[in-house]
FIBA-277754 format. One record per residue (C-alpha): residue number from 1; x, y, z. Coordinates in nm, 4 decimals. Each point is the difference from the previous one (the first is absolute). Layout:
N
+---------+----------+----------+----------+
! drenmar !     east !    north !       up !
+---------+----------+----------+----------+
!     NUM !        X !        Y !        Z !
...
+---------+----------+----------+----------+
END
This chain:
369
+---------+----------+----------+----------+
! drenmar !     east !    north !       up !
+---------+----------+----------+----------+
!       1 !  15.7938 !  39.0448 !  20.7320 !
!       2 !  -0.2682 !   0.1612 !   0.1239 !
!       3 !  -0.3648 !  -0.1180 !   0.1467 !
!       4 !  -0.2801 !   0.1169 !   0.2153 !
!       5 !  -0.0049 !  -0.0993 !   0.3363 !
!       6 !  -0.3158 !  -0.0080 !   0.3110 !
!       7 !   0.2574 !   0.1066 !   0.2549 !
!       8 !  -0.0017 !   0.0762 !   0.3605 !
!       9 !   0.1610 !   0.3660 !   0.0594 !
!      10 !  -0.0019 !  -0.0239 !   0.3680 !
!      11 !  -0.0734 !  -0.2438 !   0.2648 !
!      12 !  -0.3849 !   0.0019 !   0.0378 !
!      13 !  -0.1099 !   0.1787 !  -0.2776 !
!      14 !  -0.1955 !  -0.1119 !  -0.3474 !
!      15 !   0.1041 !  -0.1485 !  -0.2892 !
!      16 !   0.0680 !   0.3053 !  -0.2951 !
!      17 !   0.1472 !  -0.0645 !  -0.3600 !
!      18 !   0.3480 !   0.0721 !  -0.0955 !
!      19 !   0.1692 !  -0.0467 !  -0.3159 !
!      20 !   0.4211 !  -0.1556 !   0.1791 !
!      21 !   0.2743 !  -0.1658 !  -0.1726 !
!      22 !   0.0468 !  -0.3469 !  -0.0108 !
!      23 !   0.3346 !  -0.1864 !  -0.0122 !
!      24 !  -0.0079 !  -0.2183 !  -0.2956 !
!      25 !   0.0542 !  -0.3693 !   0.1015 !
!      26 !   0.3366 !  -0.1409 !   0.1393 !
!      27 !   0.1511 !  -0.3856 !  -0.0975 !
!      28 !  -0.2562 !  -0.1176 !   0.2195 !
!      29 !  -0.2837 !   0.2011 !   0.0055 !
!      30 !  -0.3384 !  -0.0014 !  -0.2231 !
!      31 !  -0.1442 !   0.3314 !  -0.1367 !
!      32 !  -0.3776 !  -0.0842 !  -0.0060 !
!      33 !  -0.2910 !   0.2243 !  -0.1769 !
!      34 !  -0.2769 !   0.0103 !   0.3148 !
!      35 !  -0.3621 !  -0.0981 !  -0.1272 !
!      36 !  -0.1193 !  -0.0397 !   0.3219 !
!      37 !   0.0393 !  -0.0103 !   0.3710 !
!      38 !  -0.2213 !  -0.1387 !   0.3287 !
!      39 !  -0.0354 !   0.1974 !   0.2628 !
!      40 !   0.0968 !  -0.1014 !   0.3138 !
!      41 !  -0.0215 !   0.0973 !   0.3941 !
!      42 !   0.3627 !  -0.0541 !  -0.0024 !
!      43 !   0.0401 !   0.3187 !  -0.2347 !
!      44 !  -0.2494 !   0.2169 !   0.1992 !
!      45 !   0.1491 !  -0.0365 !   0.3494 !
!      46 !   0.3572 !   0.0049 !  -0.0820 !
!      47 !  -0.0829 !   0.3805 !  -0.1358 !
!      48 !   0.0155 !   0.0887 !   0.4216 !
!      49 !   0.2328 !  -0.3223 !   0.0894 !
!      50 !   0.2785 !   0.1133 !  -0.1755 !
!      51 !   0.2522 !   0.2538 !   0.1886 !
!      52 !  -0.0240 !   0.3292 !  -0.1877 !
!      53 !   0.3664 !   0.0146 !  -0.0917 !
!      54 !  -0.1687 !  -0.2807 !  -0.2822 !
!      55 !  -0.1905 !   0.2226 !  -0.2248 !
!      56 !  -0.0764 !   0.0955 !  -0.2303 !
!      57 !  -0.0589 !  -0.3539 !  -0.0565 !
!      58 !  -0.1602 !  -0.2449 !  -0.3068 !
!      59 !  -0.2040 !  -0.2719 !   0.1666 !
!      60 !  -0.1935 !  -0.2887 !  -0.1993 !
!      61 !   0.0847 !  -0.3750 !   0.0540 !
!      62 !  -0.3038 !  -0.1788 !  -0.2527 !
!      63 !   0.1039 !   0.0748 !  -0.3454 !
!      64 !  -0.0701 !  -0.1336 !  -0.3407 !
!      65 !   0.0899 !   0.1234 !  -0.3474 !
!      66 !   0.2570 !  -0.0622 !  -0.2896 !
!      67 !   0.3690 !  -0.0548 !  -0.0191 !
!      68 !   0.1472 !   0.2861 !  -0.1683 !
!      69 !   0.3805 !  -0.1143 !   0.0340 !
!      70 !   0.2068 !  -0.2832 !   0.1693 !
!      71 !   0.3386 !   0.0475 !   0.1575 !
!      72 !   0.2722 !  -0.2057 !  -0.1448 !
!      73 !   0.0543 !  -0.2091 !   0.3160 !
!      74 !  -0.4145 !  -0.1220 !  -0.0248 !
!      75 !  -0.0797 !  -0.3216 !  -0.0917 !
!      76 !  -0.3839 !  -0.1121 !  -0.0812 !
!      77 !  -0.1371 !   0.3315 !  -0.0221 !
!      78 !   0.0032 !   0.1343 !  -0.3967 !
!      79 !  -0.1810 !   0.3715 !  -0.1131 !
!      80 !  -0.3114 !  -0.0208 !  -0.0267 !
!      81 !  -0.0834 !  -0.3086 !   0.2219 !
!      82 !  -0.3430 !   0.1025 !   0.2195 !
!      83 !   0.1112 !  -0.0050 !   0.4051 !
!      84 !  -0.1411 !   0.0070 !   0.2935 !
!      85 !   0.2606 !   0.1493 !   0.2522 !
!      86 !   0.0358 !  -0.0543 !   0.3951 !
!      87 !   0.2226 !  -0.0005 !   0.2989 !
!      88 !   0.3857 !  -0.0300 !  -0.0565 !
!      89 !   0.2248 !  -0.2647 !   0.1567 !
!      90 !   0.3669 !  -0.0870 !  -0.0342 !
!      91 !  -0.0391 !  -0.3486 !  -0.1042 !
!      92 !   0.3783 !  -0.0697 !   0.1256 !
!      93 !  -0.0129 !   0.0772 !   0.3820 !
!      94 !  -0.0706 !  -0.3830 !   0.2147 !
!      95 !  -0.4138 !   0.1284 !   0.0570 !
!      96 !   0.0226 !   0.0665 !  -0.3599 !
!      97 !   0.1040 !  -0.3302 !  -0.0833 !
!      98 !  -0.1991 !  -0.2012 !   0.2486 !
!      99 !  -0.3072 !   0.1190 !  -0.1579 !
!     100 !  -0.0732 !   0.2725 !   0.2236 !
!     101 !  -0.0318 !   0.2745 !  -0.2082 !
!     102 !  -0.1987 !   0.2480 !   0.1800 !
!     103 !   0.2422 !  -0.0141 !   0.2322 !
!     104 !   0.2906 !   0.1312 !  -0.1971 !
!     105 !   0.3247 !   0.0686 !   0.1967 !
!     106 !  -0.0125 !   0.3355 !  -0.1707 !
!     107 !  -0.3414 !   0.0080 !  -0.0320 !
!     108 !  -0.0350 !   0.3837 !   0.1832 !
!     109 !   0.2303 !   0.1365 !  -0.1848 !
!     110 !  -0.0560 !  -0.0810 !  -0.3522 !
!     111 !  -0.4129 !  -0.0044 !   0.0684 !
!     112 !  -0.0351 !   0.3291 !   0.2529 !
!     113 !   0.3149 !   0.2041 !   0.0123 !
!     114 !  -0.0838 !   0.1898 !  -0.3186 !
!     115 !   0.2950 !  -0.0525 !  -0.1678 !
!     116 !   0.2458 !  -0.2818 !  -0.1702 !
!     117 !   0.2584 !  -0.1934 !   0.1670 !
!     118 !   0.2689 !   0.2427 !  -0.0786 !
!     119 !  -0.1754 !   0.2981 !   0.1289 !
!     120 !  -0.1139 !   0.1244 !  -0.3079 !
!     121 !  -0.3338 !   0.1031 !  -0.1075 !
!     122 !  -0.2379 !  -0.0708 !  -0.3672 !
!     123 !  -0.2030 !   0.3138 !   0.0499 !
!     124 !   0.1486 !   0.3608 !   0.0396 !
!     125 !  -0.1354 !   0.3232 !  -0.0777 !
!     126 !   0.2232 !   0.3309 !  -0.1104 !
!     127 !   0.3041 !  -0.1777 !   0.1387 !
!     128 !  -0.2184 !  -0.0893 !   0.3771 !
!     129 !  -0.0138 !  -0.3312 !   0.1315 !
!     130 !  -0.3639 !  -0.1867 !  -0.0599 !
!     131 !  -0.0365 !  -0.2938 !   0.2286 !
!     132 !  -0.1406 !  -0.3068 !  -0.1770 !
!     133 !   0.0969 !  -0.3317 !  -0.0519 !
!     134 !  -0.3171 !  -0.0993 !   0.1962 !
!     135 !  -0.0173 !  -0.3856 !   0.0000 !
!     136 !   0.2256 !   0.0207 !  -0.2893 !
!     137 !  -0.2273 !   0.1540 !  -0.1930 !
!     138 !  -0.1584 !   0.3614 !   0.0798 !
!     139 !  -0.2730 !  -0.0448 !  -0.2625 !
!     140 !  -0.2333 !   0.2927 !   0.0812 !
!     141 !   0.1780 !   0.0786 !  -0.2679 !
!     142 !  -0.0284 !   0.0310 !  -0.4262 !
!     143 !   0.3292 !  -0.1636 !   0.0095 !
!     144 !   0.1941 !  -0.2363 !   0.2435 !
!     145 !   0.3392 !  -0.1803 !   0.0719 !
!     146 !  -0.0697 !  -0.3632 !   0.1235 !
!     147 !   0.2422 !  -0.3336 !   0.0479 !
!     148 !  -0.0038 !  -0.3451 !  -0.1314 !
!     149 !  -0.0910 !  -0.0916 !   0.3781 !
!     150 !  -0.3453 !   0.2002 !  -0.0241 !
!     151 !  -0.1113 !  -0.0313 !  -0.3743 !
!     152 !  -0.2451 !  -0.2503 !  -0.0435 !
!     153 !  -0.0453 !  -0.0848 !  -0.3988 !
!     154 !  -0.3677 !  -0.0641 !  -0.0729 !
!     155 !  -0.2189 !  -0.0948 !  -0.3286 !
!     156 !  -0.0256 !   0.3473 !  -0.2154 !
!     157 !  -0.4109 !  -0.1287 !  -0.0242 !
!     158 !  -0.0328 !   0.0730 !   0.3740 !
!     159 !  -0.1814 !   0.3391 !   0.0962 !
!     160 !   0.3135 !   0.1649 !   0.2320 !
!     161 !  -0.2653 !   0.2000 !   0.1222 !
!     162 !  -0.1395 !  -0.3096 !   0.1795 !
!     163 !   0.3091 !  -0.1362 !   0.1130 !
!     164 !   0.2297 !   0.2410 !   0.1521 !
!     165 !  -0.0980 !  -0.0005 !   0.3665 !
!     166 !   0.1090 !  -0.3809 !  -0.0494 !
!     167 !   0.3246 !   0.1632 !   0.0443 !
!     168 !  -0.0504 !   0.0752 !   0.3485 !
!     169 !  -0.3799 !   0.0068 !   0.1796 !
!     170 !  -0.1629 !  -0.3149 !  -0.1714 !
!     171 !   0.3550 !  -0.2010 !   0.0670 !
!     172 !  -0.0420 !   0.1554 !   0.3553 !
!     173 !  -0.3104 !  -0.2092 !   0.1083 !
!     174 !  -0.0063 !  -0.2587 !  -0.2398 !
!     175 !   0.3852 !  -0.1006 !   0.1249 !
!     176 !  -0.0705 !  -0.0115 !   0.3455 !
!     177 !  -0.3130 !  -0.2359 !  -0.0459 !
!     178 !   0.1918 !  -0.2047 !  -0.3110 !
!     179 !   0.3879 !  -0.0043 !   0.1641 !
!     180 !  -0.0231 !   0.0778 !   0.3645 !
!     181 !  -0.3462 !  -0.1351 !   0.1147 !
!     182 !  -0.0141 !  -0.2935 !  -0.2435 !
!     183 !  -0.4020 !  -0.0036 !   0.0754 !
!     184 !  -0.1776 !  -0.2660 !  -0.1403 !
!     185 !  -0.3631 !  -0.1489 !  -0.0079 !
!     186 !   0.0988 !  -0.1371 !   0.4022 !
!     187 !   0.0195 !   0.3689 !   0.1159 !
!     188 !  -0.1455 !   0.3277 !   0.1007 !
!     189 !   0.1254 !   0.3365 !  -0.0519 !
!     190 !  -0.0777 !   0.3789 !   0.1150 !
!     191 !   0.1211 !   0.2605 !  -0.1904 !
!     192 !  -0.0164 !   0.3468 !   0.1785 !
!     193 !  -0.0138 !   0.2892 !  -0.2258 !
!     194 !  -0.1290 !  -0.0357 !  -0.3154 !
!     195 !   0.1266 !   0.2541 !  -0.2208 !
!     196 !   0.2339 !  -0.1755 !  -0.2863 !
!     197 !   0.2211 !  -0.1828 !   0.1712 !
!     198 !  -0.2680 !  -0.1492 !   0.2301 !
!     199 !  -0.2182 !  -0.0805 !  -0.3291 !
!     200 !   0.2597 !  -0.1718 !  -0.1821 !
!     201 !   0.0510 !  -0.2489 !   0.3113 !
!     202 !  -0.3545 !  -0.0294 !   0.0001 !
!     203 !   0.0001 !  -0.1177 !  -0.3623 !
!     204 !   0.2891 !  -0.1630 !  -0.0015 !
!     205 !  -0.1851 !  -0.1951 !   0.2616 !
!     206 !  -0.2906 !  -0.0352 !  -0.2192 !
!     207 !   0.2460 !  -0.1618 !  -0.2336 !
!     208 !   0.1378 !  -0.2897 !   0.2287 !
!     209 !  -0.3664 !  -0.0771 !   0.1390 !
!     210 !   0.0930 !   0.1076 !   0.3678 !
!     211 !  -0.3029 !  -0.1264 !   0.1837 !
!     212 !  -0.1057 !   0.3044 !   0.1546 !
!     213 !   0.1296 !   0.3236 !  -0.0806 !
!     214 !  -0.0448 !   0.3073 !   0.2444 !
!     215 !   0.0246 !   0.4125 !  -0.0793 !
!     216 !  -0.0033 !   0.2336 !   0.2472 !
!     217 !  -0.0510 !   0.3540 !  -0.0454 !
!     218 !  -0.2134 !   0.2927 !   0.0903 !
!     219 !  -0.0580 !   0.1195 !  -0.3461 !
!     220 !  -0.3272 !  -0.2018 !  -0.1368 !
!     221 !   0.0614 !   0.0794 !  -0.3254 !
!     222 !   0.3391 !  -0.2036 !   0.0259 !
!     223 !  -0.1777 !  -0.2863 !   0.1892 !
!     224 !  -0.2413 !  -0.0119 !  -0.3177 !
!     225 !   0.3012 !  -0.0441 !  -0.2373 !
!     226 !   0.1443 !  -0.3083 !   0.2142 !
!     227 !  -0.3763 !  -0.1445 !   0.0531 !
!     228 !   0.0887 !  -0.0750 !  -0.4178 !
!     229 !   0.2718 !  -0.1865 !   0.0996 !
!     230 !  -0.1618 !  -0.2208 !   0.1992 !
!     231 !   0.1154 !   0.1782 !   0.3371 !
!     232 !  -0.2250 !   0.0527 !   0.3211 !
!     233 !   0.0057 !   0.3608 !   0.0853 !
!     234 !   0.0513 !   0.0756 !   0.3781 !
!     235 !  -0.0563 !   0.3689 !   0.0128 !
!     236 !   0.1036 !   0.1624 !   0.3729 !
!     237 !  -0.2005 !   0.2600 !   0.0386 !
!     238 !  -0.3517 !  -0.1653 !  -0.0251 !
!     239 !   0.1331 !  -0.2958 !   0.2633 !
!     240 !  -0.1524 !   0.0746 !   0.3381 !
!     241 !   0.2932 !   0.0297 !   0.3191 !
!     242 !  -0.1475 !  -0.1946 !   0.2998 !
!     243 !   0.3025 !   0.0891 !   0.1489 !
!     244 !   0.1225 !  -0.3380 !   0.0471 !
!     245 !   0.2352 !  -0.0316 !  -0.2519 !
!     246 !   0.0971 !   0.1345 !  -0.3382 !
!     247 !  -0.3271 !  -0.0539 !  -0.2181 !
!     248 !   0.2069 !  -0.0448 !  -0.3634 !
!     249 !   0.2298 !  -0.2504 !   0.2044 !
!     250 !  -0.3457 !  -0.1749 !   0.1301 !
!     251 !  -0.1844 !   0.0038 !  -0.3253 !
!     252 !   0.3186 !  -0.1561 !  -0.2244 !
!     253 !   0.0665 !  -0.2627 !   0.2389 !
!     254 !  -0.4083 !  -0.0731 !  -0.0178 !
!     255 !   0.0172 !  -0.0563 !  -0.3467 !
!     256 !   0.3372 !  -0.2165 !  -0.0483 !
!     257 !  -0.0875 !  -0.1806 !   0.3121 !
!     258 !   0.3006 !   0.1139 !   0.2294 !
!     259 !   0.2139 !   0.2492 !  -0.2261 !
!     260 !   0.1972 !   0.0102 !  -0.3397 !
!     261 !   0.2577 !  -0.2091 !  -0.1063 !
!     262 !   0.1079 !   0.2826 !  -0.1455 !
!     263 !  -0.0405 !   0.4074 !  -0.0779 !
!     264 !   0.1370 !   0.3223 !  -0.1190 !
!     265 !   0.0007 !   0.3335 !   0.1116 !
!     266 !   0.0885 !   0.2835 !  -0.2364 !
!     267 !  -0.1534 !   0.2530 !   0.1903 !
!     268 !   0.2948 !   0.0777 !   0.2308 !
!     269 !  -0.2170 !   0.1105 !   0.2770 !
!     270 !   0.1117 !  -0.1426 !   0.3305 !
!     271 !  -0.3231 !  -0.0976 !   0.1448 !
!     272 !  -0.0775 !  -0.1407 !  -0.3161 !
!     273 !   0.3132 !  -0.2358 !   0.0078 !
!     274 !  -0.0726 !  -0.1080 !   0.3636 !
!     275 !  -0.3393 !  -0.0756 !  -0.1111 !
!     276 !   0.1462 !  -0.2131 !  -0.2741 !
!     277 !   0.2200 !  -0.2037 !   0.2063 !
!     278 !  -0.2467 !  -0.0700 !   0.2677 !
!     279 !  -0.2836 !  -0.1456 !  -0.2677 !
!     280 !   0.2588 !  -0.2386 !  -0.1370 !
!     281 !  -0.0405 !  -0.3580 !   0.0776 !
!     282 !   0.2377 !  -0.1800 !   0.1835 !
!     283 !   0.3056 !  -0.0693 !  -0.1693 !
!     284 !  -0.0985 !   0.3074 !  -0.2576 !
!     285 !   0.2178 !   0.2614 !  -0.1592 !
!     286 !  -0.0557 !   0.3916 !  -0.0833 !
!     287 !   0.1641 !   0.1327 !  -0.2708 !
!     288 !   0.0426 !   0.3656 !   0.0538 !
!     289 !   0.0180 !   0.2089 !  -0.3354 !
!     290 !  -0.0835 !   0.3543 !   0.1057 !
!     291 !   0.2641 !   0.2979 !   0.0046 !
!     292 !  -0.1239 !   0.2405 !   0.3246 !
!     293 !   0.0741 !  -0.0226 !   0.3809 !
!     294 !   0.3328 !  -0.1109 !   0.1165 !
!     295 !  -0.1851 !  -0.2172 !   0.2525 !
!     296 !  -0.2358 !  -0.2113 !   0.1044 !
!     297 !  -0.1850 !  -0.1669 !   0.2381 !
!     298 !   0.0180 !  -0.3501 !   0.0668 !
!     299 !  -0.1520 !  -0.2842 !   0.2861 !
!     300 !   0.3116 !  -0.1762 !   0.0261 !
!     301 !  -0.1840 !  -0.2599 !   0.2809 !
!     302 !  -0.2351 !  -0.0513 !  -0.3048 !
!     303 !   0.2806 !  -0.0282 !  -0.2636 !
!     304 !   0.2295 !  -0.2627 !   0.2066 !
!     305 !  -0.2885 !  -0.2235 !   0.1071 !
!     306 !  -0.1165 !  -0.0414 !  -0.3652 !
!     307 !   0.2812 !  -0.0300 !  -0.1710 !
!     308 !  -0.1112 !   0.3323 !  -0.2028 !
!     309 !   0.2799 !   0.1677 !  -0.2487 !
!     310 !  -0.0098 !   0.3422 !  -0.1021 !
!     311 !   0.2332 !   0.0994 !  -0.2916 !
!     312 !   0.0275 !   0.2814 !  -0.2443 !
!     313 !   0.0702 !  -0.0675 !  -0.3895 !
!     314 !   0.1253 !   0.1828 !  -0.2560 !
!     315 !  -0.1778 !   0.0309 !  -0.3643 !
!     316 !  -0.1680 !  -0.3331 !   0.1549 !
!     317 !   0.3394 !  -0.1603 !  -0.0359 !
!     318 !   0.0147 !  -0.0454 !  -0.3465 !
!     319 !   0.2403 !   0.0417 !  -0.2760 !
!     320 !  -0.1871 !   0.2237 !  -0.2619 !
!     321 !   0.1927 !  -0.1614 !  -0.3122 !
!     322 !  -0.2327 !  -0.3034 !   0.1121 !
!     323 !  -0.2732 !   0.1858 !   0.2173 !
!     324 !  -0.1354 !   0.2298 !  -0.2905 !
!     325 !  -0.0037 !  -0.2973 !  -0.2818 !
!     326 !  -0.1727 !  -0.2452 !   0.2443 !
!     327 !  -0.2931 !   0.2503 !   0.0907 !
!     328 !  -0.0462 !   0.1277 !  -0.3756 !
!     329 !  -0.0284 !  -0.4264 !  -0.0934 !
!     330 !  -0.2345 !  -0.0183 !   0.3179 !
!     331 !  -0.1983 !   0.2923 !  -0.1205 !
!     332 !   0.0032 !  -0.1496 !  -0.3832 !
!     333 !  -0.1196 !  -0.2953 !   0.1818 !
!     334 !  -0.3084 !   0.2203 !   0.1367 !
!     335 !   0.0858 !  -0.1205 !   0.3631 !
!     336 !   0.1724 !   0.3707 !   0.0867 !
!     337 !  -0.2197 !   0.2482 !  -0.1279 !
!     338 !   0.0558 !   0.3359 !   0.1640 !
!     339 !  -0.0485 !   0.2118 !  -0.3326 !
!     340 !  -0.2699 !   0.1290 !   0.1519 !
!     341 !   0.1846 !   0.1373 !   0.2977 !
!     342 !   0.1318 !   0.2810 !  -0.2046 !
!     343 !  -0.0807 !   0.3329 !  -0.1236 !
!     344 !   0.2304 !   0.1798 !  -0.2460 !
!     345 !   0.0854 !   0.3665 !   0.0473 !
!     346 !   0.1591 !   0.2228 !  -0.2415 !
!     347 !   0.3313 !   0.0415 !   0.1402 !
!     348 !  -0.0495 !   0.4054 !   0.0363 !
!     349 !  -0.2931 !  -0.1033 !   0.2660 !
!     350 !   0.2322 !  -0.1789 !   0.2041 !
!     351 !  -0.0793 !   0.2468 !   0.3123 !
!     352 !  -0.3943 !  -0.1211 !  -0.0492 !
!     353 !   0.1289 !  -0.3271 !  -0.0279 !
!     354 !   0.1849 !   0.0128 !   0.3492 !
!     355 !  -0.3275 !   0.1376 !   0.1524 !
!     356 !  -0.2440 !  -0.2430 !  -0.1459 !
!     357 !   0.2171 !  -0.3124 !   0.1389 !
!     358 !  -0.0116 !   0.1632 !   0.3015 !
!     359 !  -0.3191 !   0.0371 !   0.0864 !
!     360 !  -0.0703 !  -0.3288 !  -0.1406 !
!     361 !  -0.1994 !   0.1156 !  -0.2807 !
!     362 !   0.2194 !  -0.2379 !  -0.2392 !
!     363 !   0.1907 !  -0.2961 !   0.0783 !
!     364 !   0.2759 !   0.0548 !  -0.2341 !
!     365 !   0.1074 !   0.2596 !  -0.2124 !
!     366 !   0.2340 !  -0.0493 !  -0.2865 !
!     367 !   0.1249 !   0.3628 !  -0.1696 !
!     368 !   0.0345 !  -0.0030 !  -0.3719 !
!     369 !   0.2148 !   0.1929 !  -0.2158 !
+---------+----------+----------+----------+
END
């Protein structure tokens, strides 16, 4: 069939409009009609990431729309169910079936690669190869070929508008707070960065009654949208250096009383991260979110004689199929509400979009067809 596609011609370059062809779906595939899809930083940096022999290439990894046909091998998923889709996982390999589903045996391939298993691709274009496949998905797209593993069934009375970056960004924040932090009332976190990954930690925060809640960022604007949360807004650039230390690291450990039990960085800056780790409490753990630098720096004396942990995390190790349905019932609940953390773009502004997320002029942008 064919659809229109925001593609990526060549490594670095904007997003233009393309009508491709789209394989129909196979035994166990899901063709899905896109309504809607977040965007996220994940899309914007892996336009340069990428190697250039990987374009022209169909990014997109927060979709939401309709089920337009099931493959025969799909069970649970019936045209015209509403979905929320997100990143794909074997559900066979021994991570798979220890719960660990971010961490996929085959996670690269069948999540960054571009491409199914076999080699094969869902988008082409007069005969070309179109890399896609992105997270199982590729929804910056009219049309889309997900799994079983990454579609999410949700109530047809929801607004998919409001709930597609659940797929990805909200699950994000809110997974490393809910599932790999485990914060409660008892503790203290820092979240550094608060774009929409950062925010839904903060509110997912919010939600468990975390006694005191910390953003850090240099945009005021963003520090105003986590002061509704309930967060203290440490803002770097108007704390004064006596040169004796790092002031955030000084001013965090002033208000918790001798550092975090626990925090999360999703900027991905390395000074940030080192900053991070050194405000924790002892005993505390930094879970590192961000996609940037390689490395980091770290004060291993500090680390070993506090019994710190750093550790990354992946979709803030959840498992979407029960991620996505516990934050919509949270947000039903009115204890996750991040509604207002979006901003819906017509899907042919998706270039405006990218630039107004960037410069922090919205928090989250969701493109609609």
């Amino acid at each position: 069939m064919k659809t229109t596609v925001a593609i990526i011609n060549e490594q670095g370059q904007d997003f233009t409009f393309e009508e491709v062809d789209l394989d129909g779906p196979r035994a166990d595939e899901v063709l899905v009609r896109i309504v809607a899809t977040g965007l996220c930083h994940t899309d914007i940096t892996m336009r340069t990431m990428l190697p250039p022999e990987m374009f022209p290439n169909v990014f997109g990894h927060e979709g939401a729309g309709v089920v337009e046909e099931v493959g025969a091998d799909v069970k649970g998923i019936a045209v015209g169910d509403h979905v929320v889709l997100s990143l794909r996982s074997c559900r066979a390999c021994g991570r798979c079936q220890a719960g660990q589903i971010g961490y996929c045996e085959s996670s690269l391939m069948i999540n960054y690669m571009g491409m199914r298993m076999d080699g094969s691709t869902t988008y082409t274009k007069d005969g070309a190869t179109v890399f896609g496949s992105f997270f199982g998905q590729s929804s910056f797209s009219q049309h889309a070929v997900a799994y079983a593993d990454n579609v999410v069934v949700v109530d047809k009375s929801l607004d998919l508008t409001k709930i597609a970056p659940y797929g990805c960004g909200f699950q994000t924040g809110a997974g490393a707070v809910l599932n790999v932090l485990q914060s409660g009332p008892e503790d203290s976190l820092a979240v550094y960065g608060c774009g929409a990954v950062g925010l839904a930690a903060i509110a997912a925060a919010k939600s468990q009654g975390v006694g005191t809640i910390i953003a850090v960022d240099l945009m005021q604007s963003r520090l105003d949208v986590a002061a509704r949360y309930g967060a203290i807004g440490v803002n770097p650039s108007e704390l004064e250096d006596t040169g004796l230390g790092s002031p955030v690291v000084d001013r965090i450990k002033e208000l918790t009383g001798g550092g975090t039990t626990g925090a999360i960085d999703t900027t991905a800056v390395p000074e940030v991260i080192k900053q991070a780790a050194q405000a924790l409490g002892v005993r505390g753990e930094l879970v590192i979110l961000g996609l940037g630098a390689p490395e980091f720096p770290v004060d291993a004396i500090d680390i070993m004689q506090n019994g710190k942990v750093i550790r990354g995390s992946v979709e803030g190790d959840s498992d979407p199929l029960e991620m996505v349905p516990r934050l919509i019932a949270l947000h039903q609940a009115g204890k996750f509400d991040v509604d207002d953390l979006m901003v819906s773009y017509p899907f042919a502004q998706i270039n405006t979009a990218v630039s107004d997320v960037s410069t922090g002029k919205v928090v989250k942008p969701v493109l609609v067809w």
